[in-house]
N, C-alpha and C positions, 0 to 999 in steps of 0.2 A: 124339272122335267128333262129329263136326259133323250136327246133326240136323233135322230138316223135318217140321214140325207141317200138312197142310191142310187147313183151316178150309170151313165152309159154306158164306161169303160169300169165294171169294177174287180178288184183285186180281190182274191178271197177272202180279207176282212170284210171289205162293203159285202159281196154275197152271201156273208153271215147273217150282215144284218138285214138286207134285203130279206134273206129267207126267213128270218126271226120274224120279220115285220109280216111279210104275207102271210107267217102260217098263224100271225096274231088279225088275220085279217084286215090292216093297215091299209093305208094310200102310199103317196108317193113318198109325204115328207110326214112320217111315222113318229109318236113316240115309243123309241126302244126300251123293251119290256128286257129283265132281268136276265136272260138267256142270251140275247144278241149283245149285253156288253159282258158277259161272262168271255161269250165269242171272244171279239173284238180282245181283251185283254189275253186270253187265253193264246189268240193269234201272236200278239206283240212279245208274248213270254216265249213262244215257239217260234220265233222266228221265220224264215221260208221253209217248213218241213212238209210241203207241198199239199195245205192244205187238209189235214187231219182234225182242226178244230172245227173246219166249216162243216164235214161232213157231219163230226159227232153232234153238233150245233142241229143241224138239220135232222140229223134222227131222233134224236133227244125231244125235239119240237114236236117229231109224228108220233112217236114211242109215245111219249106224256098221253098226247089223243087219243090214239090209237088202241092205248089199252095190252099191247104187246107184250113179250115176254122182259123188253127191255123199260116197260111203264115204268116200272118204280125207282128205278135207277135212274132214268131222265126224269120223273118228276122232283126226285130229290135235291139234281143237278139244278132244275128251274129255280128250287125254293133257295138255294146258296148262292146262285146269281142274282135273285131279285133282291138278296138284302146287300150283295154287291155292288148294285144298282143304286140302291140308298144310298150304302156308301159315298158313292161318285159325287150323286146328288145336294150330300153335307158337306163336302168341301167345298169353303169359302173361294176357292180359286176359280179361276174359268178356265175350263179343257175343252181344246179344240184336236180333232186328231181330223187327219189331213193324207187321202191315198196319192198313190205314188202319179198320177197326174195334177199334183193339186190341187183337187176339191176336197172340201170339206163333207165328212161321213160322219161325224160323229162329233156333240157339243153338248154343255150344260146348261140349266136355266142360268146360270152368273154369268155366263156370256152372252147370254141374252139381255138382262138385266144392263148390263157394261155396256155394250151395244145398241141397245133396240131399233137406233134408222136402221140398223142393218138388216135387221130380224128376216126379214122377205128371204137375202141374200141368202142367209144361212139355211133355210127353208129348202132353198131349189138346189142346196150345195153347190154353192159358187165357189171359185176360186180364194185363196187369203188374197191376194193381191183387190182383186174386187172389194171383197169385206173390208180389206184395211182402206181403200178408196173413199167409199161409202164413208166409212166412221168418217175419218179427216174432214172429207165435203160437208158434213153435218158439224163442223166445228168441236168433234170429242176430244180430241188428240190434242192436249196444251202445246207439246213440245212442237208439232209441226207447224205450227202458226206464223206465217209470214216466210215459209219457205219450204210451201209442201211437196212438191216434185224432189229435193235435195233430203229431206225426211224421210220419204217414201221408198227411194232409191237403197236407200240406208239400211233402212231397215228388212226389204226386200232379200237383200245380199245378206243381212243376219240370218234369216227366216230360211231362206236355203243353204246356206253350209251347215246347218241344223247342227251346231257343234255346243249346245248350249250357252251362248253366249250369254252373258247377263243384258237387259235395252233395260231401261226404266223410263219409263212412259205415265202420264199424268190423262186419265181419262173422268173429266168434271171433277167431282174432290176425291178420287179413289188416286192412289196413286199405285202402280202395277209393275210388280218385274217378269217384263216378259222374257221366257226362255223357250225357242228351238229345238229339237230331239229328233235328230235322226232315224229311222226304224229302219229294221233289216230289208222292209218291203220298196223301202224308197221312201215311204208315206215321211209325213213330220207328225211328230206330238208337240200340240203347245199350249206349255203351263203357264197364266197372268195369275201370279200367285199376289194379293191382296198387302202391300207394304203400309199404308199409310198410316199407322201409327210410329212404323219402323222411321218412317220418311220424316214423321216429323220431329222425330227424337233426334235425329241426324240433322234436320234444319237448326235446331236449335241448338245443335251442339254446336253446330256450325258457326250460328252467327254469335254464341260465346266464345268459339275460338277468332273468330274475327275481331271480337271486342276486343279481346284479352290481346291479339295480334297489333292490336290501334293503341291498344294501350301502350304495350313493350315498345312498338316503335316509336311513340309519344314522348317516352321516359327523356326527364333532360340528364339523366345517366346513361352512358354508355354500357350495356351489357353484354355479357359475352358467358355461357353454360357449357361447360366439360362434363364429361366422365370419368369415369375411375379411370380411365386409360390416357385423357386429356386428349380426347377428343372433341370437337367442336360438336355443341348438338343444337346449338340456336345460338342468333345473334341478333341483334337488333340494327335498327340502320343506323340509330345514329355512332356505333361503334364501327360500322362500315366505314362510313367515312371519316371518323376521326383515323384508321389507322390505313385509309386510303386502299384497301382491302381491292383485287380484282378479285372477279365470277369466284374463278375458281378455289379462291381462298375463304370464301365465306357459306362454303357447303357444310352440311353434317358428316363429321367423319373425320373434318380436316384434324392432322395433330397440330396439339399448341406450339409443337415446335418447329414446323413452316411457317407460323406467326408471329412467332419471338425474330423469325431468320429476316423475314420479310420485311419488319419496321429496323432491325437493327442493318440491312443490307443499304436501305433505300433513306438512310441517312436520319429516320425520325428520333431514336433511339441514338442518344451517344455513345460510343464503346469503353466500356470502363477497362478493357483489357487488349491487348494484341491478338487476344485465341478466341474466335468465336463463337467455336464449340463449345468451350469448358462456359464461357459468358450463358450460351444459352440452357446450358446443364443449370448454372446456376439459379437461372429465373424458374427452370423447371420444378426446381429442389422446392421453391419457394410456393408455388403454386402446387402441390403434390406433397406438400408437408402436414396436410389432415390438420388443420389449426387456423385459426383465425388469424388473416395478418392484414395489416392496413399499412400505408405507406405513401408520403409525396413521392411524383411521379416529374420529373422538368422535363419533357423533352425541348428536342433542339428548334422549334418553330415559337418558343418563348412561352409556352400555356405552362400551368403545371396543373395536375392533374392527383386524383385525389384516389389511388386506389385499394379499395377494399376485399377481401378472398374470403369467400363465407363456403364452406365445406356444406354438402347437403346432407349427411350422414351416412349416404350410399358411395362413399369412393369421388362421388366427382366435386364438384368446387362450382358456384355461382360466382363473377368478377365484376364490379363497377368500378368506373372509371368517371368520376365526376371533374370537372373543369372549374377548378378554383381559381383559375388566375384573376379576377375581379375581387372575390375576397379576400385570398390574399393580400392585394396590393389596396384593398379599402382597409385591410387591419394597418398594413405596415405607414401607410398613412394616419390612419386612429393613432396607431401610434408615436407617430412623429409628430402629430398636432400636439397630443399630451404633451412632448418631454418640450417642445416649442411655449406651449402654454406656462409649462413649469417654470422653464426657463425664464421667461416675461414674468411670469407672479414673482419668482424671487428676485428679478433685477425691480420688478414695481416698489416691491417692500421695503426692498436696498435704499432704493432710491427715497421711497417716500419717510423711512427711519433718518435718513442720513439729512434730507430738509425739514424734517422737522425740528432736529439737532440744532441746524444753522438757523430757524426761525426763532427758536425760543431763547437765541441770546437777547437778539434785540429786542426780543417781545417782551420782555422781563424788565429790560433796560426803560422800554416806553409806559410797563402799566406802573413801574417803582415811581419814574415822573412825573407819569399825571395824576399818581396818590400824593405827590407831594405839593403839587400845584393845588388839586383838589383841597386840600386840607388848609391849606398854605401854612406849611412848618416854617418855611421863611420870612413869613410879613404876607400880611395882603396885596390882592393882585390888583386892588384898585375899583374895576370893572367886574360887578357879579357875575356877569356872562363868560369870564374868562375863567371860574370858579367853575361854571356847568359844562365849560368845553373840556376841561380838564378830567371831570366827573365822565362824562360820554365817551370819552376817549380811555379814561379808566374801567369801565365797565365793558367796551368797544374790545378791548385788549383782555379779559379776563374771560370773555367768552372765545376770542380768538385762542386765545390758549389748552383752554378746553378742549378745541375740536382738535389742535393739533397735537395734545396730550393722547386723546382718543385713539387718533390716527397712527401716533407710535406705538401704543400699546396693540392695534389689530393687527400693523406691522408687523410688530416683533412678533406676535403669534403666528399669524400667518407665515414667516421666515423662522418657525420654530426658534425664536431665541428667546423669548418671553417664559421665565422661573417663577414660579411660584415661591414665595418666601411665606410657608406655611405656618403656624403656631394657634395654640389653644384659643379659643374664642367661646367669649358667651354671648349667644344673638339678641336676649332681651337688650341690655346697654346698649351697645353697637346699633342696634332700630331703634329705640331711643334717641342718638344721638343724631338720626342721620334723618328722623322725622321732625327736630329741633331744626335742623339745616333747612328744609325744605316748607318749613312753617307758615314761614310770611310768603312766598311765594304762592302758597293753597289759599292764603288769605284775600289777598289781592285778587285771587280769582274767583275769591266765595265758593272753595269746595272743602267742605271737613275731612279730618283723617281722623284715621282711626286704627286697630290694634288689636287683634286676638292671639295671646302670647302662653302657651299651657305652662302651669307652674313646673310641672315635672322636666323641662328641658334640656336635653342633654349637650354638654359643651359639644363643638365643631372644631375640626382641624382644616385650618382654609387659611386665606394669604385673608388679615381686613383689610389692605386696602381694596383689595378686588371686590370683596363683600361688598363694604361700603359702596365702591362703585357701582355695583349692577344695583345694590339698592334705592342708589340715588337715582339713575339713568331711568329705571322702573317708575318711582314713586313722581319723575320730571312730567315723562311721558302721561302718566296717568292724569296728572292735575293737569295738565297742556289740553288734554283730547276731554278732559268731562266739563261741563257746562256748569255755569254757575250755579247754586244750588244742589249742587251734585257730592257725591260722596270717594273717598278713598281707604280701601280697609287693607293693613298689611296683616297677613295672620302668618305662622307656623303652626306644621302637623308630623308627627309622625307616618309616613306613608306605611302601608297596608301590604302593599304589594312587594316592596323592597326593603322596608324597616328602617330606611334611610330619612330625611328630612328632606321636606315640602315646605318650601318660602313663599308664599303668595301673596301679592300684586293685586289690588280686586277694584275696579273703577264701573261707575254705570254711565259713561260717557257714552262717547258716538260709536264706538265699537266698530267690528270688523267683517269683511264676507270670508267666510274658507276659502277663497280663492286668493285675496289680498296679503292673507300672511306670509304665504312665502315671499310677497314682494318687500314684507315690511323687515324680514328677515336676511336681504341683501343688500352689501354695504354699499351706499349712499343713494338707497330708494325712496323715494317718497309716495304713498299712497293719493291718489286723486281724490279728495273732497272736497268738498268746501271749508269746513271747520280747518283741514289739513293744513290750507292753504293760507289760514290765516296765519298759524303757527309754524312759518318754515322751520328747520335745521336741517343741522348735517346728513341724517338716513344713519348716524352711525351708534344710534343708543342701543335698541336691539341686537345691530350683529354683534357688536362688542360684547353685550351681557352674554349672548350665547357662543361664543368664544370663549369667554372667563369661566364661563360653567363647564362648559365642555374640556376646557385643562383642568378642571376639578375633579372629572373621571362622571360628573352629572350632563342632566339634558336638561333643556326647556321646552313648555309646553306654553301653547296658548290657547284659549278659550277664548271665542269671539263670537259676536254677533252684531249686526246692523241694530245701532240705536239701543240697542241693550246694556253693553259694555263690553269689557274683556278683562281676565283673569289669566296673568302671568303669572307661571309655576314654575319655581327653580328648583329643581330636586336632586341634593347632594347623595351621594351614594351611601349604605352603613358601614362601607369602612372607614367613613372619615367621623365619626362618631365617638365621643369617650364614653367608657360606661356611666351608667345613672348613680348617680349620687346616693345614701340610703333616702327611704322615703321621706316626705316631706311631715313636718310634724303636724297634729290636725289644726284645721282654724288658717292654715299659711295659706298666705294673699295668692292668687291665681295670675295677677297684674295684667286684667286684661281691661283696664281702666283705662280713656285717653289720653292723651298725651300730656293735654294741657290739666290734668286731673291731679298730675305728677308735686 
């Protein structure tokens, strides 16, 4: 409902609608019919042309009645003002028009809606200043909240220079930009045109620009955004204060080259040259080269600095500046412990090759003695017990040797001097001979061995002693760790995967957790059990076999589990392979028969 307040003093707009309103039979606070805001607008289009709207307004009104020679013409004028009227009425906005004493003449129902404590106010055409009172005292007005006199003040002084200013004002959940409009009459026009969609598309962009701001400022990069012109168009803080940046250097706009001037004047930057123009041409060149470049950065305060130039495809350049100086100096430390560490493993190997050397004279010297005491090649010793001490001492010395044989050989590998003295081998004989060796010892412990050997076997190229050794060291450990009653199988395969040969080790002893093998696989580890513990040695059968395999160009594998066993796999590679023999003729033994079958 489009409404007409008239006032005591009115300007020939309100007399419009005044007249509009009486000749519509109305009261005071009327609603205006189609013809008195035809008026009213028609006045605002005319300007002061002293009043030619009101009259035609007022004749049009009696004309229409009247029936006159000028009826048809005013009543046609009434029917194009009343859908004008509609008009007014579809606009979501609220319109207030306002004469030249400031009362309010003319509003729509959205201002009443927006309003309603006021509703009375607007009724008896009060003043805006009244109206906007009104609303605020009733709590409509968000923004004047806790400092309505300074609010009011404010916006008063907008509302009269009627210059259109933009106010955005928050009335319950509508949010309203209200704008002022001067008329020629003095009056104001004022449009609360309906933003709150607008508003919130603008909050929310907002508070993703505030993220996205919390972010950039967060970064533990230093960043710094050019344009094609290299100028500054953002920066973050923490490149503020790494390059100790005043105000005025940290605005959009600034050139890169009061910034290159700025760290190389104020001593951050060392000067690679005497001329500090061409210096800073140069950093320019670099930055404005369209190319990806990256570079350590030292300055003079000891950091060094990691910087990056990433081109954005439009002319300008994005720059990070990260602070390496911890990882740096955590590398060059990694690195020093390495060549430190190296150092010490080659003086340990030196060391431990070079005593091993000076042990094995006299340890040769003591086991040759107490074999001969043992045996007594001389005469008897008289006293049996001087036969067994001899014997203890002979066997005392043959294991000592062993572990110090071991130990030079992981040495020498370890300190790469350890050759391989390679030649043709055939593995049936060679396991044969080396499960011969380890015989009575499976016996004593009550575990059988046993042999799964394929007749088609193809010769190897390997050092035997190293064979033999990892065989041995294998088939010790096996009978050591499996219980009496227990079994030991060594087999050969051709492996699947590589074509190369698989030597396997296969015990159902106390076996291993996945976790413990790598301990069993460092030199002088021993795994914590109880069975372990009845069985000391050195820790050095394993690393050694996977050292000897490993200078064969193979690996080792191990299969383990608690109380199951474990199945040690030594897998030579196929180039150390001779071709196959032609095939075997039919009826030929397979020999995978045991040992003692032989």
């Amino acid at each position: 409902m489009t409404s007409v307040v008239p006032g005591p003093r009115r300007l020939p707009v309100a007399l419009a609608l005044a007249g509009a309103a009486a000749a519509a039979g109305a009261g005071t606070a009327l609603a205006l019919d189609a013809p008195a805001i035809a008026a009213a607008l028609a006045w605002g289009a005319a300007g002061a042309a002293g009043g030619t709207a009101v009259l035609l307004l007022a004749r049009r009104g009696r004309a229409a009645r009247a029936g006159g020679p000028d009826a048809a013409d005013a009543q046609a004028a009434l029917e194009a003002e009343k859908r004008l009227a509609s008009a007014i009425e579809a606009i979501t906005a609220a319109i207030e028009l306002y004469d030249a004493e400031g009362r309010l003449i003319l509003f729509n129902s959205r201002m009443v809606e927006l309003y309603h404590p006021a509703a009375a106010l607007m009724a008896q055409g009060a003043g805006y200043e009244a109206i906007l009172r009104a609303a605020v005292a009733a709590g409509l007005i968000a923004q004047a909240a806790g400092g309505e006199e300074t609010w009011i003040a404010a916006d008063l002084a907008r509302h009269r220079a009627g210059d259109g200013t933009r106010s955005l004002r928050r009335v319950g959940s509508t949010w309203l930009d209200v704008r002022a409009h001067r008329l020629p009459d003095g009056g104001r026009l004022v449009i609360q045109a309906d933003v709150t969609a607008v508003q919130a598309s603008a909050q929310q962009a907002e508070a993703q620009s505030q993220l996205l701001l919390s972010t950039f400022n967060a970064m533990i990069q230093a960043v710094a955004v050019y344009d094609e012109e290299l100028r500054l168009r953002a920066v973050n803080e923490r490149l503020i204060a790494m390059f100790d940046l005043p105000p005025e250097l940290s605005q959009p706009g600034v050139p890169l080259a009061k910034i290159i001037r700025h760290n190389l004047t104020r001593g951050w930057l060392a000067p690679e040259s005497g001329d500090l123009e061409a210096q800073i041409q140069a950093r320019l060149a670099v930055y404005g080269g369209g190319r990806y470049h990256r570079e350590r950065l030292r300055p003079t305060d000891g950091r060094v600095l990691e910087v990056e130039i990433h081109p954005d495809g439009r002319g300008g350049v994005l720059t990070t500046y990260t602070d390496v100086t911890e990882r740096e100096a955590a590398q060059q430390a990694l690195v020093s412990a390495k060549e430190d560490a190296e150092i010490a493993n080659r003086a340990k190997s030196q060391f431990l090759a070079s005593m091993t050397h000076e042990l094995r004279t006299p340890l040769n010297a003591i086991i040759g003695f107490s074999e001969v005491l043992r045996d007594e090649l001389y005469g008897p010793l008289g006293v049996r017990q001087y036969r067994d001490f001899a014997g203890d001492i002979y066997e005392g010395g043959q294991h000592l040797l062993a572990m110090i044989n071991d130990i030079l050989d992981l040495s020498k590998i370890e300190a790469g001097r350890r050759e391989l003295a390679s030649e043709r081998l055939s593995l049936p004989p060679l396991i044969d001979a080396v499960m011969r060796m380890v015989r009575q010892r499976a016996a004593e412990a009550g575990v059988t061995l046993h042999r799964t050997i394929p007749a088609d076997l193809p010769d190897l190229e390997a050092e035997d002693k190293a064979v033999r050794q990892m065989l041995i060291n294998l088939l010790s450990n096996a009978i050591k760790f499996t219980p009496k009653g227990g079994r030991v199988v060594v087999s050969v395969r051709r492996s699947p995967e590589t074509g190369g040969l698989a030597l396997s080790v296969e015990d159902n002893g106390i076996g291993m957790a996945p976790k413990e093998i790598p301990i069993a696989l460092e030199p002088f580890q021993q795994i914590d059990s109880d069975l372990s513990r009845r069985y000391q040695g050195t820790g050095l059968g394993l690393p050694l076999v996977k050292s000897l395999i490993e200078l064969h160009g193979g690996r080792l594998e191990i299969d383990s589990a608690p109380d199951e066993g474990s199945r040690v796999t030594l897998y030579f590679p196929a180039a150390r392979l001779y071709p196959l023999p032609d095939a075997a003729p039919p009826g030929a033994p397979d020999r995978r028969s045991p040992p003692d079958a032989d």
